[in-house]
N, CA, C and O atoms as CSV, one atom per row, in Angstrom:
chain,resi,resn,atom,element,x,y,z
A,1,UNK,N,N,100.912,94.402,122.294
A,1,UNK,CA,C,99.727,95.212,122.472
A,1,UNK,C,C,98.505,94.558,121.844
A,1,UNK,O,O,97.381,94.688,122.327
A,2,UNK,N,N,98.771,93.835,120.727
A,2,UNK,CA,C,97.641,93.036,120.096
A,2,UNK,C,C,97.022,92.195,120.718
A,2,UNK,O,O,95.849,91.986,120.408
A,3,UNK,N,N,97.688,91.412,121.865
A,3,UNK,CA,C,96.784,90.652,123.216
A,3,UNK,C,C,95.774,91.915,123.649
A,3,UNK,O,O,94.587,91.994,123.332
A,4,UNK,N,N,96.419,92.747,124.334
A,4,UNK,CA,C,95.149,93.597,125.229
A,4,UNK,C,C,94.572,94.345,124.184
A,4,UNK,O,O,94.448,95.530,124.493
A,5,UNK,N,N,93.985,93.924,122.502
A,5,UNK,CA,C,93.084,94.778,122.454
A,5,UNK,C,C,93.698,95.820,121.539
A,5,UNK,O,O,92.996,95.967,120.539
A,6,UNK,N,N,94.796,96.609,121.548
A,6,UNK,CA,C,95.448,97.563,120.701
A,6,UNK,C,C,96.700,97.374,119.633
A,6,UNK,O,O,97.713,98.066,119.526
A,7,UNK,N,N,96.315,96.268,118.918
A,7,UNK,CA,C,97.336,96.079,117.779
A,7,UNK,C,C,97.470,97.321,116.741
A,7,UNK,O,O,96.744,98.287,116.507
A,8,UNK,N,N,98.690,96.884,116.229
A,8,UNK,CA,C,99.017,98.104,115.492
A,8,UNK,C,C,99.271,97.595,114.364
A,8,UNK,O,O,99.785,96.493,114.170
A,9,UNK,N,N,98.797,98.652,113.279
A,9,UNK,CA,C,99.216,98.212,111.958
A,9,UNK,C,C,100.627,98.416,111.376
A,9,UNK,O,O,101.575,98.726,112.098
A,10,UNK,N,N,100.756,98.197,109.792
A,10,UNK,CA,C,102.534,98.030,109.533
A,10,UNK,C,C,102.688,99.336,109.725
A,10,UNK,O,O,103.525,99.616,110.583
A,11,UNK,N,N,101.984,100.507,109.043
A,11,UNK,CA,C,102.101,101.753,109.284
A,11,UNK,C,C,102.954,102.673,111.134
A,11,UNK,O,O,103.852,103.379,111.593
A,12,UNK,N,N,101.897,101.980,111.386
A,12,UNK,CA,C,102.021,102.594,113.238
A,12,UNK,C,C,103.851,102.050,113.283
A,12,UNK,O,O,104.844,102.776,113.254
A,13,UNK,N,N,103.759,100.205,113.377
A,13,UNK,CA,C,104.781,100.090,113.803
A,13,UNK,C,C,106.240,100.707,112.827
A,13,UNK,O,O,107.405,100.766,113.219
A,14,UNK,N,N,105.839,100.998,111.851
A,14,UNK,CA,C,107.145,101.889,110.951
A,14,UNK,C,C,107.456,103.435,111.723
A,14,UNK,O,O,108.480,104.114,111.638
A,15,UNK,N,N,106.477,103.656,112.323
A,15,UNK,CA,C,106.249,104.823,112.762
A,15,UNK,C,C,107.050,104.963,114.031
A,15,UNK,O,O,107.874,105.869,114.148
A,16,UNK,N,N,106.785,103.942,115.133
A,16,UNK,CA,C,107.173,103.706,116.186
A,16,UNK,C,C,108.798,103.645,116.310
A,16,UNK,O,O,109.726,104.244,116.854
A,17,UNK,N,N,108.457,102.155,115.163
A,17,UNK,CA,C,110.030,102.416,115.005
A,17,UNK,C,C,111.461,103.045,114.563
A,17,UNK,O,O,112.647,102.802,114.785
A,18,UNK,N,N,110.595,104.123,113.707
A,18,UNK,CA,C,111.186,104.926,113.348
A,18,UNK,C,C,111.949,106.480,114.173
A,18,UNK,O,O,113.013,107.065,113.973
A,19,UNK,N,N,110.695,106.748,115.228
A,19,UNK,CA,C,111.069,107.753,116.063
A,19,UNK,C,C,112.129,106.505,117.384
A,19,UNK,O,O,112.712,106.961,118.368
A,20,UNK,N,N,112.113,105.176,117.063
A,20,UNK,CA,C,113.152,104.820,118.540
A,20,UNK,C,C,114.441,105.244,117.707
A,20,UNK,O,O,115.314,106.000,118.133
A,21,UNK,N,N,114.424,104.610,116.385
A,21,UNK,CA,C,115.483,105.053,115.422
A,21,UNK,C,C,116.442,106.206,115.666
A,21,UNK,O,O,117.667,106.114,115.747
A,22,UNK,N,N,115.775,107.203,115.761
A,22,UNK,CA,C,115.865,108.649,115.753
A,22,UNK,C,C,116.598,108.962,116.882
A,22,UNK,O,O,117.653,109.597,116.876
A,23,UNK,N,N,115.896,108.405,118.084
A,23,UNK,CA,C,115.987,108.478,119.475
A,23,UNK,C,C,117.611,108.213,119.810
A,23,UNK,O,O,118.393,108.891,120.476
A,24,UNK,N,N,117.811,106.894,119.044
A,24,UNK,CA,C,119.015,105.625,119.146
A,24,UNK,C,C,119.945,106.432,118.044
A,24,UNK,O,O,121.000,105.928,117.658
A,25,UNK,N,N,119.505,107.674,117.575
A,25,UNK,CA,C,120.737,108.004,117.258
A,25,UNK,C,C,120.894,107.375,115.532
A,25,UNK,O,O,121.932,107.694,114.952
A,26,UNK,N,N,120.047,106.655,114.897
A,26,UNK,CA,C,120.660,105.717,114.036
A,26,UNK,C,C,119.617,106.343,112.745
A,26,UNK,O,O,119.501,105.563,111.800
A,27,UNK,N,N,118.939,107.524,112.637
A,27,UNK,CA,C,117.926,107.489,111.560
A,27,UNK,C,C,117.863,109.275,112.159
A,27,UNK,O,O,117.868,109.784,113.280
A,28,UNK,N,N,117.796,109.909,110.517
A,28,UNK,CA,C,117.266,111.415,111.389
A,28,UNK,C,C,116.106,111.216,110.494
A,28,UNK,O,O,115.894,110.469,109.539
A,29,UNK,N,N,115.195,112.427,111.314
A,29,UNK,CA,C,113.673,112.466,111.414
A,29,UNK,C,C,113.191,112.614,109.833
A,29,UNK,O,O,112.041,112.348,109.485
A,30,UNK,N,N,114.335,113.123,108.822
A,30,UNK,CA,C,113.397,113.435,107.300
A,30,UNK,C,C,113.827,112.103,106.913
A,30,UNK,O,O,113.317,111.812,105.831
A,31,UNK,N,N,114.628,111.104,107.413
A,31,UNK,CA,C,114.545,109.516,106.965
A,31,UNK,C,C,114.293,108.393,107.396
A,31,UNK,O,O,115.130,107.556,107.733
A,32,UNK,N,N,112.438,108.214,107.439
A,32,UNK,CA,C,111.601,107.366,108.067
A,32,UNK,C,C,112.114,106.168,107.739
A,32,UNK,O,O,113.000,106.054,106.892
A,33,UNK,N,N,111.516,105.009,108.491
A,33,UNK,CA,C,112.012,103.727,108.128
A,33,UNK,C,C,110.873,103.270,106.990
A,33,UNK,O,O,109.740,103.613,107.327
A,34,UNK,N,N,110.935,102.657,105.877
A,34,UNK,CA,C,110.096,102.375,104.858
A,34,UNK,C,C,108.969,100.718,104.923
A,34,UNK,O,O,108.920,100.015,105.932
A,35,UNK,N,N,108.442,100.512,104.051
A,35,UNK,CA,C,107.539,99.666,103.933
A,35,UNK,C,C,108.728,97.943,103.494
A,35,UNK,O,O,108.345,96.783,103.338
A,36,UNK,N,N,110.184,98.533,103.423
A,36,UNK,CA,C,111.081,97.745,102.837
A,36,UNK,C,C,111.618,97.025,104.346
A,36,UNK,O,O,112.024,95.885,104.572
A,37,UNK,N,N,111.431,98.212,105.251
A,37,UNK,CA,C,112.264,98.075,106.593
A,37,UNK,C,C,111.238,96.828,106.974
A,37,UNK,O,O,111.651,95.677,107.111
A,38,UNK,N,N,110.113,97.135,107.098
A,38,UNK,CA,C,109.110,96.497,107.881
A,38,UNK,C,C,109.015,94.694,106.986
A,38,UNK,O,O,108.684,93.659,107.564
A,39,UNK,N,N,109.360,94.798,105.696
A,39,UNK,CA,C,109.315,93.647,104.926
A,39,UNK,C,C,110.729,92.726,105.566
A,39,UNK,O,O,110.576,91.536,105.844
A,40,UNK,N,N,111.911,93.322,105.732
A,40,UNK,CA,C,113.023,92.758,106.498
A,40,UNK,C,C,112.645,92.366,107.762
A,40,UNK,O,O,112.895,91.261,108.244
A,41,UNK,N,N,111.740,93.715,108.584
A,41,UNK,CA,C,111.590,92.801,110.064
A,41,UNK,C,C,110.747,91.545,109.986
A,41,UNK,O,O,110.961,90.640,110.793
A,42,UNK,N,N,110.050,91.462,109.308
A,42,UNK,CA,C,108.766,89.896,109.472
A,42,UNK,C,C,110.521,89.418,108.934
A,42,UNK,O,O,111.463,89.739,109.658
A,43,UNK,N,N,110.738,88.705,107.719
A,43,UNK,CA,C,112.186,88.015,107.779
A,43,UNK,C,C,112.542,87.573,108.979
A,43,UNK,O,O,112.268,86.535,109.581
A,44,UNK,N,N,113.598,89.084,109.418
A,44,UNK,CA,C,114.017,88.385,111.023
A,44,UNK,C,C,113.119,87.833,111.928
A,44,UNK,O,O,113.427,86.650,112.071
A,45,UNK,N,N,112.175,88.118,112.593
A,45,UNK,CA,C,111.247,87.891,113.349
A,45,UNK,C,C,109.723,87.200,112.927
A,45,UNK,O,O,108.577,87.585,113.155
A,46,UNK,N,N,110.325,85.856,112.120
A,46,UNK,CA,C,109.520,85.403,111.818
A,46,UNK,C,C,108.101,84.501,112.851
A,46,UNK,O,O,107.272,83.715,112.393
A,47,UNK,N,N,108.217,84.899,114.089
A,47,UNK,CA,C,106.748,84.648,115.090
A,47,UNK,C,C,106.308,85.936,114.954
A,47,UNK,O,O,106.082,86.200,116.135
A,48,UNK,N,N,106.052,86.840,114.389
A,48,UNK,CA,C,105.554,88.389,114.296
A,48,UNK,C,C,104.848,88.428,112.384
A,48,UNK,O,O,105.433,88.100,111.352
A,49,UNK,N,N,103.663,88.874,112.547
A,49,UNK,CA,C,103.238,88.495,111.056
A,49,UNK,C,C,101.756,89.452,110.985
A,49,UNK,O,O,101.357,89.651,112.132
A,50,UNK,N,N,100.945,90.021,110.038
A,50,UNK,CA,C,99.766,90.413,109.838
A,50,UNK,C,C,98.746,89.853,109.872
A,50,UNK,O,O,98.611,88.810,109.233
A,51,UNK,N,N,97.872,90.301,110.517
A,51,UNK,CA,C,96.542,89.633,110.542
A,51,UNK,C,C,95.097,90.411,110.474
A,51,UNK,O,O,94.783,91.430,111.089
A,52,UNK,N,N,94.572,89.902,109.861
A,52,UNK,CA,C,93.271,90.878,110.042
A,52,UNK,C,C,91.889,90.645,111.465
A,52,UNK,O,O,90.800,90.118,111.235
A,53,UNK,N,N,92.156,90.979,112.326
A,53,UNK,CA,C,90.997,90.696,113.481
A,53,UNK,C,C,89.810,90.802,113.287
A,53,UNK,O,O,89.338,91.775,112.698
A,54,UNK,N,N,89.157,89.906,113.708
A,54,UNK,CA,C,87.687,89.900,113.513
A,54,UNK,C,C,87.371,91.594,114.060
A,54,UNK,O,O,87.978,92.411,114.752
A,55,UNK,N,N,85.909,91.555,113.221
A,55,UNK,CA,C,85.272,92.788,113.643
A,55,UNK,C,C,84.403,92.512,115.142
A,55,UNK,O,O,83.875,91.436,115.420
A,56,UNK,N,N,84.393,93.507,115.857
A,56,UNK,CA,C,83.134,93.436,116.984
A,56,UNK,C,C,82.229,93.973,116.456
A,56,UNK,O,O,82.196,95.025,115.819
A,57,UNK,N,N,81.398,93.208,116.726
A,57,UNK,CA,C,79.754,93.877,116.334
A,57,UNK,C,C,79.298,94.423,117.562
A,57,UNK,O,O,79.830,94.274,118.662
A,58,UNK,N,N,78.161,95.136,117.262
A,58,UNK,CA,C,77.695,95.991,118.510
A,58,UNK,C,C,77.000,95.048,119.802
A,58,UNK,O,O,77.089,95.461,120.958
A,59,UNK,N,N,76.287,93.717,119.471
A,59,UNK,CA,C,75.785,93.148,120.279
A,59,UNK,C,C,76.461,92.225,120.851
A,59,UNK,O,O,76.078,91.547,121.804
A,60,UNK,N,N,78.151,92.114,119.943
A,60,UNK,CA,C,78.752,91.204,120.579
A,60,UNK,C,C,79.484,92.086,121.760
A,60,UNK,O,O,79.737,91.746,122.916
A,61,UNK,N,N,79.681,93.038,121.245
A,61,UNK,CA,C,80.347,94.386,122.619
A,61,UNK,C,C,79.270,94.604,123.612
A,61,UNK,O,O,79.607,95.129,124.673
A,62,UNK,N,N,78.267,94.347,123.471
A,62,UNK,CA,C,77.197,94.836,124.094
A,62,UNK,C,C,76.653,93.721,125.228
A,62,UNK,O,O,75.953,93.810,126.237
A,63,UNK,N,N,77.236,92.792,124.642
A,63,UNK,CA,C,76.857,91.445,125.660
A,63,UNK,C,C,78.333,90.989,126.670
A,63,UNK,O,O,78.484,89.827,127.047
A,64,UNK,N,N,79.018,91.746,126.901
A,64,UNK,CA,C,80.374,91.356,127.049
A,64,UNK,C,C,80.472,91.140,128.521
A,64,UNK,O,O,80.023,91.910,129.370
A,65,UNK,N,N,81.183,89.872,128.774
A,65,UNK,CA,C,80.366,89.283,130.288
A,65,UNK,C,C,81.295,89.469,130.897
A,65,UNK,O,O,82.463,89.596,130.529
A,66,UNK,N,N,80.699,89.511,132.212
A,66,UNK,CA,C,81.704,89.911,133.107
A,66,UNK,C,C,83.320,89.206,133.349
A,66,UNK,O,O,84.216,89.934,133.778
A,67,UNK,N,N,83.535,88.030,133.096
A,67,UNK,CA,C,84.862,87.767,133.047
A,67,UNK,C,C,85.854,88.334,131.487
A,67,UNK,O,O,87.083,88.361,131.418
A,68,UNK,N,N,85.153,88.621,130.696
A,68,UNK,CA,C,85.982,89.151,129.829
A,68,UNK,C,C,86.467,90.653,130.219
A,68,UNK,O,O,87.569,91.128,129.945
A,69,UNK,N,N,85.146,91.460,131.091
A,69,UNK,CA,C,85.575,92.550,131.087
A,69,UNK,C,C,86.160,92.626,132.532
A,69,UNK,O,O,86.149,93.777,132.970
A,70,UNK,N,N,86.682,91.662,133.403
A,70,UNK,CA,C,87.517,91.659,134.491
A,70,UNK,C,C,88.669,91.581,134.150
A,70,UNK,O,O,89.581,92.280,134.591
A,71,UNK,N,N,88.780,90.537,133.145
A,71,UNK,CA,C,90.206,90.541,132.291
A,71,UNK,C,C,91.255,91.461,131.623
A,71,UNK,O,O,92.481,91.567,131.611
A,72,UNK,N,N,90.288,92.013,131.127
A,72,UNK,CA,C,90.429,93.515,130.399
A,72,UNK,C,C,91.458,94.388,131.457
A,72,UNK,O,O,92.635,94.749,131.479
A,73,UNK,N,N,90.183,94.493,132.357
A,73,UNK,CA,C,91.064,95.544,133.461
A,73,UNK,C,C,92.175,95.253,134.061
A,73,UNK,O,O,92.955,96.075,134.540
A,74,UNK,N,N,92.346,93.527,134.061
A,74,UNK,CA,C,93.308,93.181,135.266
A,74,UNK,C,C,94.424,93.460,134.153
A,74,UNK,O,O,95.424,93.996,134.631
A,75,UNK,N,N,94.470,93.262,133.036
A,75,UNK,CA,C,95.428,93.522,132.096
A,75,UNK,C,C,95.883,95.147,131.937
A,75,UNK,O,O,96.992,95.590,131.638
A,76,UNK,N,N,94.548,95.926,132.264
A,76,UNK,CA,C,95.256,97.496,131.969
A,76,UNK,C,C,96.626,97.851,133.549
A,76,UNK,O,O,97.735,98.370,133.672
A,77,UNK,N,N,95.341,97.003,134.649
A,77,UNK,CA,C,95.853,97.770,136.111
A,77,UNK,C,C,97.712,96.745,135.985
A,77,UNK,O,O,98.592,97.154,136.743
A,78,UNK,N,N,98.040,95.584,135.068
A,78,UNK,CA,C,99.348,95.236,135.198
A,78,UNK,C,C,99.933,96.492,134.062
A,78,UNK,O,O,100.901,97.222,134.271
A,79,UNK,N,N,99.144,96.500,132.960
A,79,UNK,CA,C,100.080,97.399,132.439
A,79,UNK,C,C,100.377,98.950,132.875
A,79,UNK,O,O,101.470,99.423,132.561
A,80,UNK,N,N,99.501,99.696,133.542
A,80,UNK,CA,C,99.499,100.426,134.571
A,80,UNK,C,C,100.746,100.641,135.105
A,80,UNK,O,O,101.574,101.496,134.793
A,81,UNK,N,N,100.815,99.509,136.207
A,81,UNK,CA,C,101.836,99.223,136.902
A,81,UNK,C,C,103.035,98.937,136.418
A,81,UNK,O,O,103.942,99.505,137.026
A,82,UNK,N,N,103.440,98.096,135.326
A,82,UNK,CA,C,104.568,97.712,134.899
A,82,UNK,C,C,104.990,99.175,134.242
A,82,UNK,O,O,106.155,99.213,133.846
A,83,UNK,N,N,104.249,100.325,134.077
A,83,UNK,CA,C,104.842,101.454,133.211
A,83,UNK,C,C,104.646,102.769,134.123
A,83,UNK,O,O,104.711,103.914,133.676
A,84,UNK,N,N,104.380,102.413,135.559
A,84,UNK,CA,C,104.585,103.497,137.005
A,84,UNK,C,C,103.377,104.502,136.301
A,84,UNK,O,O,103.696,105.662,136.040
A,85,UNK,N,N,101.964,104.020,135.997
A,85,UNK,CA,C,101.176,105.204,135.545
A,85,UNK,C,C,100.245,105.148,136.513
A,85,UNK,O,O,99.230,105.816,136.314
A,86,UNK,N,N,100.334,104.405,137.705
A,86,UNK,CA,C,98.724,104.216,138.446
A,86,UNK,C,C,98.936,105.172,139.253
A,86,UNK,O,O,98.207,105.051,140.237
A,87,UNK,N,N,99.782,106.327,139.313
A,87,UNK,CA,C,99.669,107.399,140.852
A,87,UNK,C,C,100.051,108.870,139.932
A,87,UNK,O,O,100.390,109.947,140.421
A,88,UNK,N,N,99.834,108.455,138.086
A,88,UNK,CA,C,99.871,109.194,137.223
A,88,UNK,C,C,99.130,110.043,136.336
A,88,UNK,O,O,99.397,110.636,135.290
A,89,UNK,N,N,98.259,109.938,136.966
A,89,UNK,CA,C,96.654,110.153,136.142
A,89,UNK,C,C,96.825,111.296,134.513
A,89,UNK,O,O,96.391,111.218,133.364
A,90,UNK,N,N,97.560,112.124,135.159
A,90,UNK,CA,C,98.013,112.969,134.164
A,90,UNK,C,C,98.867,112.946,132.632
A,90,UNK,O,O,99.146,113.772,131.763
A,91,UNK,N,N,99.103,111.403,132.888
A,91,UNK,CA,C,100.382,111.210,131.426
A,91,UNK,C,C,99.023,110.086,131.120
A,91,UNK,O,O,99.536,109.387,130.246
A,92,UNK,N,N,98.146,109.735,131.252
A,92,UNK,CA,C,96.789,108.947,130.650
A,92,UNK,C,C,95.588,109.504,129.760
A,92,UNK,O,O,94.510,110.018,130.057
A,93,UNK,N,N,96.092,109.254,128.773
A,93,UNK,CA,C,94.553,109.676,127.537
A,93,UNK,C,C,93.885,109.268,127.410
A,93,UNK,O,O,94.041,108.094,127.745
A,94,UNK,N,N,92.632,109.536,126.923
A,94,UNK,CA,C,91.390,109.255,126.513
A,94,UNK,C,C,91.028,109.492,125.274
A,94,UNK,O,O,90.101,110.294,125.393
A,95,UNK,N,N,91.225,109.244,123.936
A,95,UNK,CA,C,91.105,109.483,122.738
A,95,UNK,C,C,89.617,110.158,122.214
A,95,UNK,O,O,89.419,111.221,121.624
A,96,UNK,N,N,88.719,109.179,122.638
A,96,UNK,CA,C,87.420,109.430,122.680
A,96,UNK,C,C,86.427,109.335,123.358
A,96,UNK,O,O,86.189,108.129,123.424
A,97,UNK,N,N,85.586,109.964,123.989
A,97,UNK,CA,C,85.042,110.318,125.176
A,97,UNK,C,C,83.363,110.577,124.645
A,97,UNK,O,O,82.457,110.580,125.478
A,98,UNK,N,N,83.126,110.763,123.345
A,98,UNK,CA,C,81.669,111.400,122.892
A,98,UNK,C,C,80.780,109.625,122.462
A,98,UNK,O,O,79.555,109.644,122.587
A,99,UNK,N,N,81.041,109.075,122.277
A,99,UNK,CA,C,80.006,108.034,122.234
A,99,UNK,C,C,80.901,106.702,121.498
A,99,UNK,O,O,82.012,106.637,120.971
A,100,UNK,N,N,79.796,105.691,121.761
A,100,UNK,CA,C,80.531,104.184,121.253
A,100,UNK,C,C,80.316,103.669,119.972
A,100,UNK,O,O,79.181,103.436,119.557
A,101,UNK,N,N,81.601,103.423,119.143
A,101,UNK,CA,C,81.243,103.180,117.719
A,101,UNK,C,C,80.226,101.479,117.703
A,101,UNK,O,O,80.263,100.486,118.429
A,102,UNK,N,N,79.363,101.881,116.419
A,102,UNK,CA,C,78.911,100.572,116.537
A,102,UNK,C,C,79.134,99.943,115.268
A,102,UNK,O,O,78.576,98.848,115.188
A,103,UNK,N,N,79.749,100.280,114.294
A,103,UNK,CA,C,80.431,100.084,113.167
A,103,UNK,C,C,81.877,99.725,113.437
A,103,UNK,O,O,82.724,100.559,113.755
A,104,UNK,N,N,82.077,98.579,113.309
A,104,UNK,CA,C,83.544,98.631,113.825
A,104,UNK,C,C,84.428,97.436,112.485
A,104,UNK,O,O,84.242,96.228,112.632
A,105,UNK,N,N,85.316,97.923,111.293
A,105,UNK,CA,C,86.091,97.290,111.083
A,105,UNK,C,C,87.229,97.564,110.977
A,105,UNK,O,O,87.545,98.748,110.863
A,106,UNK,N,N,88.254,96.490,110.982
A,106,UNK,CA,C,89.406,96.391,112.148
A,106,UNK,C,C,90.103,96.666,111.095
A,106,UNK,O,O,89.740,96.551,109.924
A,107,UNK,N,N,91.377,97.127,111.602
A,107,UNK,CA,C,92.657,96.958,110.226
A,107,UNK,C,C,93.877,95.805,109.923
A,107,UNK,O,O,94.435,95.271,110.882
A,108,UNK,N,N,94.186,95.518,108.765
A,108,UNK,CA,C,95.145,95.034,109.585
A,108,UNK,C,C,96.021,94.850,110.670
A,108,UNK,O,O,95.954,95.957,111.206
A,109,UNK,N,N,96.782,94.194,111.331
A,109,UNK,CA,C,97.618,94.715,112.439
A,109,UNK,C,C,98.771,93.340,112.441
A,109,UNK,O,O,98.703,92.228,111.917
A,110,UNK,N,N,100.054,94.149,113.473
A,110,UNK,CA,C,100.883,93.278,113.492
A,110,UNK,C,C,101.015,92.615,114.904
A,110,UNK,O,O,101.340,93.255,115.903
A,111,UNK,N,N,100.764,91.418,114.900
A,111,UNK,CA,C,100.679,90.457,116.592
A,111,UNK,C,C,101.688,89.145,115.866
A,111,UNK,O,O,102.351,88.986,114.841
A,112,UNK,N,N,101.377,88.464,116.938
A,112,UNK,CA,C,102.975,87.199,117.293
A,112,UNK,C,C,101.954,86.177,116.654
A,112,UNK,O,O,100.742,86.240,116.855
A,113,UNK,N,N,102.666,85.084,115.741
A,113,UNK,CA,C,101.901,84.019,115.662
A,113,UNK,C,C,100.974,83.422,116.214
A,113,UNK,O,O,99.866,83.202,115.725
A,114,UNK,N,N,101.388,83.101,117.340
A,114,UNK,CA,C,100.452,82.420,118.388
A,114,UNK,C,C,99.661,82.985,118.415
A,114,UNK,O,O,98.712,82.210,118.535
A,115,UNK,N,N,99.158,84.412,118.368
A,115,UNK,CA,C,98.165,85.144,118.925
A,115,UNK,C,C,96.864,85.667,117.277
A,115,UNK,O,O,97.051,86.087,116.135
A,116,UNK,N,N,95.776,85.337,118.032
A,116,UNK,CA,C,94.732,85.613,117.193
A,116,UNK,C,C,93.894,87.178,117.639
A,116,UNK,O,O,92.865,86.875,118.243
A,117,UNK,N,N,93.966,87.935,117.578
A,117,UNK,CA,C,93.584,89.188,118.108
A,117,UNK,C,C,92.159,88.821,117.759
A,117,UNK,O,O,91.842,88.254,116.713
A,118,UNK,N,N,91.062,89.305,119.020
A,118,UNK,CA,C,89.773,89.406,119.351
A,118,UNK,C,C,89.139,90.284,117.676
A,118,UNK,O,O,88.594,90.153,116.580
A,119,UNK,N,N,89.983,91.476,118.990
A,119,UNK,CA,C,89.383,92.791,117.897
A,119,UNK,C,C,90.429,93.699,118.376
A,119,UNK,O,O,91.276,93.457,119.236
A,120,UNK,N,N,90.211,95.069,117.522
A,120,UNK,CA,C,91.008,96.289,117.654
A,120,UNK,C,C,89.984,97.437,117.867
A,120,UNK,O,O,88.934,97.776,117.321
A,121,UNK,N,N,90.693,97.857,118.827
A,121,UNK,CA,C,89.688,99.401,119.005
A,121,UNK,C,C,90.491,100.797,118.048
A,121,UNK,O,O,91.378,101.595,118.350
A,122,UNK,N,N,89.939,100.657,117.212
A,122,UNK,CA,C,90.332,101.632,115.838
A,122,UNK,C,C,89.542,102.302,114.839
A,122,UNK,O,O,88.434,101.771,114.920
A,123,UNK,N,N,89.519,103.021,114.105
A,123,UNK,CA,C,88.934,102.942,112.787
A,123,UNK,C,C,87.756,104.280,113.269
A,123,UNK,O,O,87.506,105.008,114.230
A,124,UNK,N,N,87.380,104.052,112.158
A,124,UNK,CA,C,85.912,105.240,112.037
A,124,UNK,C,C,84.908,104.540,111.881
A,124,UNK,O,O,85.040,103.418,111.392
A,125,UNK,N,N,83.561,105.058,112.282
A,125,UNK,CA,C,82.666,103.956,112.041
A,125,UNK,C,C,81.210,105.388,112.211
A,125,UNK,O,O,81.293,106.593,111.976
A,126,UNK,N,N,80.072,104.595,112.677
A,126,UNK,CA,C,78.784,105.304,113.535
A,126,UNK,C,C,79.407,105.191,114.571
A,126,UNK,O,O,80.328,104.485,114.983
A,127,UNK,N,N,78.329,106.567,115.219
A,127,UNK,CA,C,79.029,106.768,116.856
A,127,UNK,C,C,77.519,106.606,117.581
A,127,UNK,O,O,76.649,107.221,116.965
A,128,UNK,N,N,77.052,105.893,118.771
A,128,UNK,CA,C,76.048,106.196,119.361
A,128,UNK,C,C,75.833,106.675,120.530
A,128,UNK,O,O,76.196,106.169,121.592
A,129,UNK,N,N,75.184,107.751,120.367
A,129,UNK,CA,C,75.624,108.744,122.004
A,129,UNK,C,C,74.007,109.134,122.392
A,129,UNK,O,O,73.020,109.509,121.759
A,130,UNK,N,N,74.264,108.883,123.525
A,130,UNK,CA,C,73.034,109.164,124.387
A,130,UNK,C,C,72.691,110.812,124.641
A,130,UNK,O,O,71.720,111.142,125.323
């Protein structure tokens, strides 16, 4: 998720992985997976590691050219598709809808070595609404 834009921090992914846990039968819900679990997974999966993403600034969001933001989409409409949501409109959220932060710093997050995350769309910041 840290390619398109939505990396997650250690938190989220303890979180995540904790309800597949649950799911799989292997963890009940009052025994989350800990900050110990997540220290073992980097271990095993050592191409997976923390990083802090640059911040977007408002004029760098603001100037954002058209092949980045073709990219963007062609990446949502595969993930779309690879997860049967494009004839789904109804299982699709919108978190925030009232205006665009222009304060933006990022959190940590967890992505694959190779990968340098842009930015993250997260956090609290100013909001600017027309």
């Amino acid at each position: 998720m840290a390619n398109l834009g939505y990396g997650y921090t250690q938190q989220e992914c303890i979180d995540v992985a904790s309800e597949f846990a649950v799911q799989l039968g292997k963890r009940t819900k009052d025994k989350p997976l800990s900050m110990k679990w997540i220290k073992g997974f980097f271990k095993k999966w050592p191409e997976m590691r923390v990083t802090k993403p640059r911040a977007l600034g408002f004029a760098r969001a603001k100037m954002a050219s058209e092949v980045v933001v073709m990219t963007y989409f062609d990446h949502l409409e595969t993930c779309l598709q690879r997860n049967k949501l494009l004839d789904k409109p109804h299982l699709i959220f919108n978190v925030n809808e009232k205006g665009v932060s222009i304060l933006h710093k990022p959190p940590h997050i967890v992505a694959g070595t190779n990968h340098t995350a842009q930015a993250v769309t997260s956090g609290i910041g100013k909001t600017l609404r027309q």
